[in-house]
C-alpha positions as CSV (number, residue, x, y, z in Angstrom):
1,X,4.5,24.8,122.6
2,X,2.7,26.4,119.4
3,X,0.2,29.6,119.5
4,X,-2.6,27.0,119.0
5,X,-1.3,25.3,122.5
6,X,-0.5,28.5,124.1
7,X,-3.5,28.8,126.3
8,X,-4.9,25.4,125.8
9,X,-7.7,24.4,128.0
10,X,-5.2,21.7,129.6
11,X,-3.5,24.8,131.2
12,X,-4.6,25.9,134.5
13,X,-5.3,29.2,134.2
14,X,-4.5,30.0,138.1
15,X,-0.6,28.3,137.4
16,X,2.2,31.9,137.8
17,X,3.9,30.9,134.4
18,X,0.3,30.7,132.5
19,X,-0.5,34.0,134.0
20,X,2.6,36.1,133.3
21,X,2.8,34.7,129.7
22,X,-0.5,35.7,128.9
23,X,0.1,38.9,130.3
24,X,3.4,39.4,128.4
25,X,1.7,38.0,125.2
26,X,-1.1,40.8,125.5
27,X,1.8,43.5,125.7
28,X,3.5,42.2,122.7
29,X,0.5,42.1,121.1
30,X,-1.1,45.3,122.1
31,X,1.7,47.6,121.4
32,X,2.4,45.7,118.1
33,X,-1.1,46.6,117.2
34,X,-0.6,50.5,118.2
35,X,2.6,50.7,116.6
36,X,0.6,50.3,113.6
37,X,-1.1,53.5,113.6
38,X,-4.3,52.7,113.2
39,X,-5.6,54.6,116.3
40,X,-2.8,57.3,116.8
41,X,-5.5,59.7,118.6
42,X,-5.7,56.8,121.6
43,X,-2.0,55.7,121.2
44,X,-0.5,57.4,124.6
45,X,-3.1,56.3,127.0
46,X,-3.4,52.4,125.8
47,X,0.3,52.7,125.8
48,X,0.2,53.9,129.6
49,X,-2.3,51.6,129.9
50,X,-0.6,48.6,128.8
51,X,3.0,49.2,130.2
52,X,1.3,49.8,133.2
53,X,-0.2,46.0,133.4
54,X,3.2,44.8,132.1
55,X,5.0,46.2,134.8
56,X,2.1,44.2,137.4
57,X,3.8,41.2,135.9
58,X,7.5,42.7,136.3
59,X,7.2,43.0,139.9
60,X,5.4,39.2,140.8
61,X,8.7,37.9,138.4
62,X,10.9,40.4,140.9
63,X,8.9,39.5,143.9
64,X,9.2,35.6,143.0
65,X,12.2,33.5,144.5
66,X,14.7,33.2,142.5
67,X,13.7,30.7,139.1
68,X,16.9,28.2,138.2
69,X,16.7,27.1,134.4
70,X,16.3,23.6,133.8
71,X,19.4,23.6,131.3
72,X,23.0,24.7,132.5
73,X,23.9,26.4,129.4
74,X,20.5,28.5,127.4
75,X,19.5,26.9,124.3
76,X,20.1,28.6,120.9
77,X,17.2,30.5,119.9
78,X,18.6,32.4,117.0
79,X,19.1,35.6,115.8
80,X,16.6,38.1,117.2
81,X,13.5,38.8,114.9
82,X,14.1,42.4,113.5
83,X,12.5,45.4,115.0
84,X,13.4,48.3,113.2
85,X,10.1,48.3,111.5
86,X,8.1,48.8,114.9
87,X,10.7,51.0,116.2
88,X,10.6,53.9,113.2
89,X,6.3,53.5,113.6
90,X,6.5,54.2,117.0
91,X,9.0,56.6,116.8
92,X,7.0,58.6,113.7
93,X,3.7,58.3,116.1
94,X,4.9,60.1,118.8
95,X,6.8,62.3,118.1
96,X,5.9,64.9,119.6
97,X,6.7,63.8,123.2
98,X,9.4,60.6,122.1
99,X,12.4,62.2,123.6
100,X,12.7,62.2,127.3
101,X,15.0,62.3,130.4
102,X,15.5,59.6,132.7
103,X,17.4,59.1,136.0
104,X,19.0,55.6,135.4
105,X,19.8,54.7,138.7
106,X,18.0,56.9,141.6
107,X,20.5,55.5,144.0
108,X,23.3,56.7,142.6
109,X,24.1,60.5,143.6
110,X,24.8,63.3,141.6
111,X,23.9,61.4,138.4
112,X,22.2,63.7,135.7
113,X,19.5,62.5,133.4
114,X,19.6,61.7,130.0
115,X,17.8,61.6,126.6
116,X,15.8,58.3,126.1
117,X,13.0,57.6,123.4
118,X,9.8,56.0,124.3
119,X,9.9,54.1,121.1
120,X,13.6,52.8,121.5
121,X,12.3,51.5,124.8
122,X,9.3,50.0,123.9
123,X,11.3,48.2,121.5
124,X,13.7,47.1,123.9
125,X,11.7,45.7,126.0
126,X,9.5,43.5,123.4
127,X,13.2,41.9,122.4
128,X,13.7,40.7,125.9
129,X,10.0,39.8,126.1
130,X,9.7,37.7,123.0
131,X,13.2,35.9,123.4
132,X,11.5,34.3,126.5
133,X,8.2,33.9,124.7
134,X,10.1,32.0,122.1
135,X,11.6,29.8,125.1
136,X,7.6,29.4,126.3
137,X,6.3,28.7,122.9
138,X,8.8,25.8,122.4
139,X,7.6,24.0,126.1
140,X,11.0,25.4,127.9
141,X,8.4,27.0,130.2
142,X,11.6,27.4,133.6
143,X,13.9,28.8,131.1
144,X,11.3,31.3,130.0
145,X,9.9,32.4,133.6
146,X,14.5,32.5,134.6
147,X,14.7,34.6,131.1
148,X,11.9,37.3,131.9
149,X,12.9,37.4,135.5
150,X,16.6,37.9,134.6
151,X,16.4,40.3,131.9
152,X,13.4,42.4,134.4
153,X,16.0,42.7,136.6
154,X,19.1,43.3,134.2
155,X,17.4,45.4,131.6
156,X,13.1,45.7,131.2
157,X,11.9,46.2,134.6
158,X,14.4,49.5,134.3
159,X,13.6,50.6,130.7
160,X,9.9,49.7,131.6
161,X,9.6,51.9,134.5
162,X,11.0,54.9,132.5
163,X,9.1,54.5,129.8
164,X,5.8,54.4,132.5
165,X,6.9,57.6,133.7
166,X,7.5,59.4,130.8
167,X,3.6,58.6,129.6
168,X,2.4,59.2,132.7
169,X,3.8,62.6,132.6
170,X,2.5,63.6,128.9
171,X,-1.1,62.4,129.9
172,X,-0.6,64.1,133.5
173,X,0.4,67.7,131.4
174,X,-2.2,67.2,128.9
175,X,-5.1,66.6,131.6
176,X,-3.9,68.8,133.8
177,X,-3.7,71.9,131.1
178,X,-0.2,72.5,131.8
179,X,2.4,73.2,128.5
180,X,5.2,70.8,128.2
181,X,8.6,72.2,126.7
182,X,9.7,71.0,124.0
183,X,13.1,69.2,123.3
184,X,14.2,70.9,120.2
185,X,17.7,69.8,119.4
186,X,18.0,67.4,122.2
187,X,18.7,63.7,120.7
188,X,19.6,60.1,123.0
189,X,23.3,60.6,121.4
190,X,24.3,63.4,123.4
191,X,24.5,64.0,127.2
192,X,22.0,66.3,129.6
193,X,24.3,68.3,132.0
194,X,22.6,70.6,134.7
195,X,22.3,73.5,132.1
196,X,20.8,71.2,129.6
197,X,17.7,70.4,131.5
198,X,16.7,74.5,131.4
199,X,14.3,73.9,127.9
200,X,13.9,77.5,126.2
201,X,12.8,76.1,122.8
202,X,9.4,77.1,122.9
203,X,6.0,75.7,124.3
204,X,4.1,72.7,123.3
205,X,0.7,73.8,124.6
206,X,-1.5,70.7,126.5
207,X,-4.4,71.5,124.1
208,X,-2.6,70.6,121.0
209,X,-0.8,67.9,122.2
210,X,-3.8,66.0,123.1
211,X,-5.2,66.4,119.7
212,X,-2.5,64.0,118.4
213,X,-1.8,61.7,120.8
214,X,-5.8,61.1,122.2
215,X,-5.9,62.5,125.3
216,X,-8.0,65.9,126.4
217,X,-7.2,68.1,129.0
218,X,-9.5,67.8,132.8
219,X,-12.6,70.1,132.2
């Protein structure tokens, strides 16, 4: 199936696998389209924004029975189309709020967070998105709904969820006029022990922080 056939009138629209690939094609898109910079003062709210809506389309896939691929074994789609590009954009956008902590598994006791980047997600995710897409694209529409409902379960859902959080929290701080600490030395290849999570670095104040990443604090 080509981009021309994608959402060709023959589709009907109401059919789950039309409506979650057009709602994973308008992430892909959307945060392709951010990552480009062009907008950086509106960046963290569409990002919230979209990720958000992505995640509506996580949980039908998780809420769905389970999808059985038509094929035993997957076909071959090639190597993965590169991502670095989109990676260091996002990454040089924000940067002032990329690194966060996450909790990987809230179910498991006594685990401490740990430093993730919002870009390295976002990146993440799109790979698992667009190796299904490629599936969709080429007609193997069962292999792509089992591919995105696998890899929401086994990997995007997960990242996806962090990644809502974290920009729900910077656009919660900013609106709400209250400073965020910032991460000064903390990077994702080191660990985040109790002591760790006590930031003394200095304060990013909400005001500032909207100027760059487009949202204002509640007046």
């Amino acid at each position: 199936m080509s981009d021309a056939t994608l959402h060709a009138t023959h589709q009907n629209p109401d059919d789950f696998a039309v409506q979650i690939a057009d709602q994973i094609e308008s992430f892909l898109v959307a945060v392709t389209e951010v990552a480009k910079g062009d907008e950086p003062d509106s960046a963290v709210p569409f990002l919230l924004l979209e990720v958000s809506q992505l995640l509506l389309a996580g949980g039908r896939l998780g809420a769905h029975e389970d999808i059985v691929p038509d094929e035993r074994y997957e076909p071959d789609m090639g190597p993965e189309a590169d991502v670095d590009e989109l990676r260091e954009n996002l990454a040089r956008m924000l940067e002032p709020v990329d690194v966060y902590s996450e909790v990987f598994d809230p179910y498991e006791p006594r685990k401490a967070p740990v430093p993730a980047r919002i870009s390295d997600d976002l990146t993440d995710v799109i790979t698992d998105l667009r190796h299904g897409m490629a599936h969709y694209k080429a007609g193997r529409t069962t292999e792509a709904l089992w591919w995105w409902q696998f890899s929401y379960f086994s990997n995007w859902g997960t990242t996806a969820s962090a990644t809502l959080r974290a920009l729900q929290s910077v656009v919660a701080h900013v609106r709400l006029n209250q400073p965020l600490a910032e991460l000064d030395g903390l990077d994702t290849d080191q660990g985040m022990g109790d002591d760790t999570l006590e930031f003394e670095a200095g304060k990013v104040m909400a005001e500032e922080l909207g100027d760059s990443l487009g949202v204002r604090p509640v007046t």
